[in-house]
N, C-alpha and C positions, 0 to 999 in steps of 0.2 A: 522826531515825529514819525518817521520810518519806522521805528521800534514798535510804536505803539500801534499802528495800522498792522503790523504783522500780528502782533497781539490780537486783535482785535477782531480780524479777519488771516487767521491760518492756512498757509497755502499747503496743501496736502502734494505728496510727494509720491507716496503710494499710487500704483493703480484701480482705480476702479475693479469692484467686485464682477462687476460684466463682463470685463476684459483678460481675458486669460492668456496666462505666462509662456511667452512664449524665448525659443531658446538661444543661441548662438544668431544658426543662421533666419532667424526669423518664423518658425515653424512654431507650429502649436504646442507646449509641453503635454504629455499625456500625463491624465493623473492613477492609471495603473502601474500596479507592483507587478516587477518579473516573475516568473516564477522562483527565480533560486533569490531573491529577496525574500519570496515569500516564507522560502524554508529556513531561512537564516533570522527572519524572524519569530517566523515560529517557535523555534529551537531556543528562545531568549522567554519566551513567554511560558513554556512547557515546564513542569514542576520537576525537580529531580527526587525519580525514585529511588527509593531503598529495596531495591531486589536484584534478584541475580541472574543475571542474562544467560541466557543457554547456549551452550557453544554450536561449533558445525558437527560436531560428532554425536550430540545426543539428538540433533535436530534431524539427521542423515537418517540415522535407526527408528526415531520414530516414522518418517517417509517411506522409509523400506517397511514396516511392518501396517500401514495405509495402504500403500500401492500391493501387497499381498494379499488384503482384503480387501479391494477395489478388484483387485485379478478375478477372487472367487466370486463376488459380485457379477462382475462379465459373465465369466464360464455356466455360473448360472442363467442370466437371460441369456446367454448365445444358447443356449440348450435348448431356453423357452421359445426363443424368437424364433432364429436361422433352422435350429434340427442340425447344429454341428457340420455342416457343410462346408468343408476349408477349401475344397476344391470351386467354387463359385467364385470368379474372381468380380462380379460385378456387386458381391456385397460390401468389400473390403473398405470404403468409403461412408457406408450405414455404419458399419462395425469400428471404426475409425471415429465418427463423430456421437457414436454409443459411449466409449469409451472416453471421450473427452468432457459430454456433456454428465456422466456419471460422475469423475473424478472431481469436475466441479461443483457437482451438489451434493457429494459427499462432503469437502470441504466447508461448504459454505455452509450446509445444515450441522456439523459439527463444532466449526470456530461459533457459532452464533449460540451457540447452546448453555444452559447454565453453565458447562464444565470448560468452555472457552479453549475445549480445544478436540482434537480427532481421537480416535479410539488409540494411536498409536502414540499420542504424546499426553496420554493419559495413562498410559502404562510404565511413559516412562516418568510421569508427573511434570509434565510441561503446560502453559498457558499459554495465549494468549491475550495482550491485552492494547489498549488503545494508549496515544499519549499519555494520559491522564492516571492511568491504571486501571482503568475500567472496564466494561465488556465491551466489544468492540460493534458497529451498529450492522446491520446486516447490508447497507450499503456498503461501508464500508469493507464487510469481509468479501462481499461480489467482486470488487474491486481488487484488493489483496488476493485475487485465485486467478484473476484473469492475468494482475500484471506478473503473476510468478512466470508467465512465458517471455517477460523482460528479464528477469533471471536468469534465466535458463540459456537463451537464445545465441547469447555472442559465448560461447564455448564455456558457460557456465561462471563467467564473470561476475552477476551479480549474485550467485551461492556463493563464491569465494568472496565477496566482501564481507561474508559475517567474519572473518577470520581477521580482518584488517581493524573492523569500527569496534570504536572500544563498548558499544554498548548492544554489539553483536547482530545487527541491522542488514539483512540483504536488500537488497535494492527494490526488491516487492513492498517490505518491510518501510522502508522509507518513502516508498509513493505512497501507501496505505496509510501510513502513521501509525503504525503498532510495535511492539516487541512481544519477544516468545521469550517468557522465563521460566524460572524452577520454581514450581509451587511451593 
């Protein structure tokens, strides 16, 4: 008769949908992803391309020949701006944040560009592209110019990861979600 009362009337065993899971020590579970779940997930979800990743030596030469034309760039408004004045040392901070905010939207209005990449990795036929393959979105490339100073910063650790990841990825590269290939 037991049997058939349980049949009848099911006792649920499960928690209520109101009541959330909570863990060990009796604490709320949260239902956010870390961040490096997020990129591990990611990374499962992301299509593998057929292209070919650009090393740190053709990445380097085009850089060098950007930051050449970003220089002439400068030299020109310092000419327009200051009148050439190196002896002012109260400009050095205008000229300093001149300079920075240039080299950024040189970047950012180039990567976003039909040609998905800067005047110097078009010379040497380099792209840019998003996970997917595609142009990457202009948020996105703001992002990919600012974190290159994560790059840069611990003595150039994250430029030498392109050298390590087999899909040639520096650490800008991987907060952004892009790769730089060979057209």
């Amino acid at each position: 008769m037991k049997i058939k009362e349980m049949k009848d009337n099911p006792v649920q065993n499960s928690t209520p949908v109101y009541v959330p899971d909570r863990d060990v020590l009796g604490q709320i579970k949260s239902n956010r992803i870390s961040v490096i779940k997020r990129f591990k997930e990611k990374s499962l979800i992301v299509p593998d391309l057929k292209v070919t990743y650009a090393g740190l030596g053709k990445r380097t030469i085009a850089k060098l020949i950007d930051l050449a034309i970003v220089i002439i760039l400068l030299l020109i408004l310092e000419k327009i701006l200051f009148n050439v004045n190196h002896t002012n040392n109260g400009l050095i901070i205008y000229r300093l944040l001149i300079a920075i905010f240039t080299w950024i939207f040189y970047n950012w209005v180039f990567d976003t560009s039909r040609y998905q990449a800067t005047i110097g990795k078009m010379i040497l036929k380099l792209k840019i592209i998003d996970l997917y393959g595609k142009r990457m979105s202009v948020l996105r490339s703001l992002l990919r110019c600012i974190t290159t100073i994560i790059s840069i910063l611990p003595i150039g650790l994250g430029i030498w990861h392109i050298t390590t990841d087999p899909k040639k990825r520096s650490w800008h590269d991987l907060i952004s979600g892009t790769y730089v290939i060979i057209s």
